[in-house]
C-alpha positions in Angstrom: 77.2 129.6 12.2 79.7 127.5 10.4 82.7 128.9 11.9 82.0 127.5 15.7 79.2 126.0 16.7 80.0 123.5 19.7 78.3 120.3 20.5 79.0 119.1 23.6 79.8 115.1 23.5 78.1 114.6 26.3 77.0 111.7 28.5 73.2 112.3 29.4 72.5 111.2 32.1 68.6 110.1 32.9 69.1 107.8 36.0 68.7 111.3 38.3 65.2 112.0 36.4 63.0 109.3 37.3 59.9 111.8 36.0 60.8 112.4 33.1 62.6 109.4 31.9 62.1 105.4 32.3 65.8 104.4 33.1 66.8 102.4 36.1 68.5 104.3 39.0 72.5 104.3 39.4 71.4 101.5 42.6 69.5 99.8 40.1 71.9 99.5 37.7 74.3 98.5 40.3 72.2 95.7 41.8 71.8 94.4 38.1 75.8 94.5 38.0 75.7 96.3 34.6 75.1 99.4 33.1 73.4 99.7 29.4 75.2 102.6 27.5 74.0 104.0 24.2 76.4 104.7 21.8 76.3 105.7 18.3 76.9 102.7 16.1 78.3 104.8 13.3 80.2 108.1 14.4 83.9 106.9 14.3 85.6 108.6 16.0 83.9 109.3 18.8 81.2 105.9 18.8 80.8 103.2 17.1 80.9 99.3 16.5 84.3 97.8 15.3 85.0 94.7 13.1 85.0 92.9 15.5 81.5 93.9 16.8 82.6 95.5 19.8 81.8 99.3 21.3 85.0 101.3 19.8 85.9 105.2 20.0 86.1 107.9 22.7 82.6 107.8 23.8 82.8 104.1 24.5 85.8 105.0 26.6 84.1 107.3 28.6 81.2 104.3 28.9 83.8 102.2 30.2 85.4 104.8 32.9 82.1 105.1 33.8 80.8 101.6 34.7 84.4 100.7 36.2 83.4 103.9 38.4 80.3 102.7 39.3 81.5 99.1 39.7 79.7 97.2 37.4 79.9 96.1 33.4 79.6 97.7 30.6 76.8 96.7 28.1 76.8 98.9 24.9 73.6 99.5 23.0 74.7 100.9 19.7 71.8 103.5 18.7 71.1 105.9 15.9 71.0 109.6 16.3 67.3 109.9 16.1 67.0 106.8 18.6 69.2 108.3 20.8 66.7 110.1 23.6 63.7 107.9 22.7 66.0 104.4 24.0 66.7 106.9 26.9 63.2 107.7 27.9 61.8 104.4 27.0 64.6 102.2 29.3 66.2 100.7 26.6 69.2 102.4 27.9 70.2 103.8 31.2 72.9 106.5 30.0 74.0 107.7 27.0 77.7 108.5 25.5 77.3 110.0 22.8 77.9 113.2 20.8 75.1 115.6 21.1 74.3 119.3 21.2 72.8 120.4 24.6 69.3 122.0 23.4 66.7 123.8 26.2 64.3 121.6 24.1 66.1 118.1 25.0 66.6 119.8 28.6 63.2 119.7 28.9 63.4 115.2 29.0 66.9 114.7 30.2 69.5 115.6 31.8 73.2 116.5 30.8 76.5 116.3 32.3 79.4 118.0 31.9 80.5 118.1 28.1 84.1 116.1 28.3 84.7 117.1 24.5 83.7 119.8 22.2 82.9 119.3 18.4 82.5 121.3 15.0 80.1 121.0 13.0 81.2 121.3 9.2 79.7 121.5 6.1 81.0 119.5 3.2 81.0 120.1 -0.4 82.6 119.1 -3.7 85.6 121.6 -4.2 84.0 123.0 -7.4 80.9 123.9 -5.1 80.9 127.5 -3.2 79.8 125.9 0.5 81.7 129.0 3.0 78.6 130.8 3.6 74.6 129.9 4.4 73.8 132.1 0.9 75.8 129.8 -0.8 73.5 126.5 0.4 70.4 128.2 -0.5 68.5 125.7 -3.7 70.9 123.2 -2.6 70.1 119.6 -1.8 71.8 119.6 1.9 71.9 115.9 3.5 71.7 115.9 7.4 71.4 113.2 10.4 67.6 113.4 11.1 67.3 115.1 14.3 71.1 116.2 14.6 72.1 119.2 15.7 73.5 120.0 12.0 69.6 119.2 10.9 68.8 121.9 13.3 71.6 124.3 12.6 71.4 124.2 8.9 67.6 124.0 9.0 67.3 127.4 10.9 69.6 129.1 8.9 69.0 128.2 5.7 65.5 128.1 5.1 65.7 127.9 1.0 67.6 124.7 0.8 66.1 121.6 0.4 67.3 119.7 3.7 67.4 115.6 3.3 67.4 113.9 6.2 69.1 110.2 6.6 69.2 107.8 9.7 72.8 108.5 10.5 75.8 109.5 9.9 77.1 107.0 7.4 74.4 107.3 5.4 74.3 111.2 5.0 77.9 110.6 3.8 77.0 108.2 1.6 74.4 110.1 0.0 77.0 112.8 -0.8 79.5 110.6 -1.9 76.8 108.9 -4.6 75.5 112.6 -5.7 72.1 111.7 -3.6 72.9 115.5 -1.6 75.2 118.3 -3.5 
């Protein structure tokens, strides 16, 4: 489980399920001359918003690519990981870019593309802490993005730890660097 398990960065796209999701169509979305991407506001490298307030990293790239394909602007929508599919279904959004473990459960309310990277999720740990195998988590506090595919990962396979879940990234690091999570 820790070795390799892939999470597709993929752009989900819900403007082909008008059922399931309340997103505007691609003609929509062209009419309007802009496209609203999520990104995640806090997962440098891959999302996130810059001093200067602006949609930075390779998934905002892709958003970019993607609305100069389709013809139209860019308009970034920085969400957090558990907002992510709810600013989707809800039409906050019309497409998101942002890194995200394709599920059968989220298959059931959107609808992915192609992964166009591949990541690894990784558990961290003081040095002086045993972290190489689920066994060695188990009593552990273990912090977690709420509704992450590491909260999922790490909550199926180790039942006996005590899993804290935080709004995002940042903070989940942040709770490990101040001794909230071992």
């Amino acid at each position: 489980m820790f070795a390799r398990l892939l999470s597709g960065a993929a752009m989900i796209a819900a403007l082909a399920l008008p059922l399931a999701a309340q997103a505007r169509t691609v003609e929509e979305a062209k009419a309007s001359g802009t496209v609203r991407i999520g990104i995640q506001g806090d997962n440098c490298p891959w999302g996130c918003i810059n001093s200067a307030g602006e949609a930075d990293g390779f998934d905002a790239e892709m958003g970019r690519a993607f609305a100069e394909h389709l013809g139209v602007k860019a308009e970034f929508v920085p969400l957090q990981v558990a907002n992510r599919i709810p600013a989707l279904t809800t039409d906050k959004v019309d497409v998101l870019f942002a890194t995200m473990g394709m599920t059968a459960e989220r298959a059931q309310s959107i609808q992915y593309s192609r992964p166009y990277a591949a990541n690894q999720l990784s558990v961290l740990a003081p040095k002086d802490m045993a972290a190489a195998t689920a066994e060695d988590l188990a009593g552990k506090r273990v912090g977690v993005p709420r509704a992450s595919a590491q909260d999922n990962a790490l909550t199926a396979a180790v039942p006996n730890a005590e899993i804290m879940r935080f709004d995002d990234d940042a903070a989940t690091i942040q709770a490990l660097l101040s001794g909230q999570v071992d």
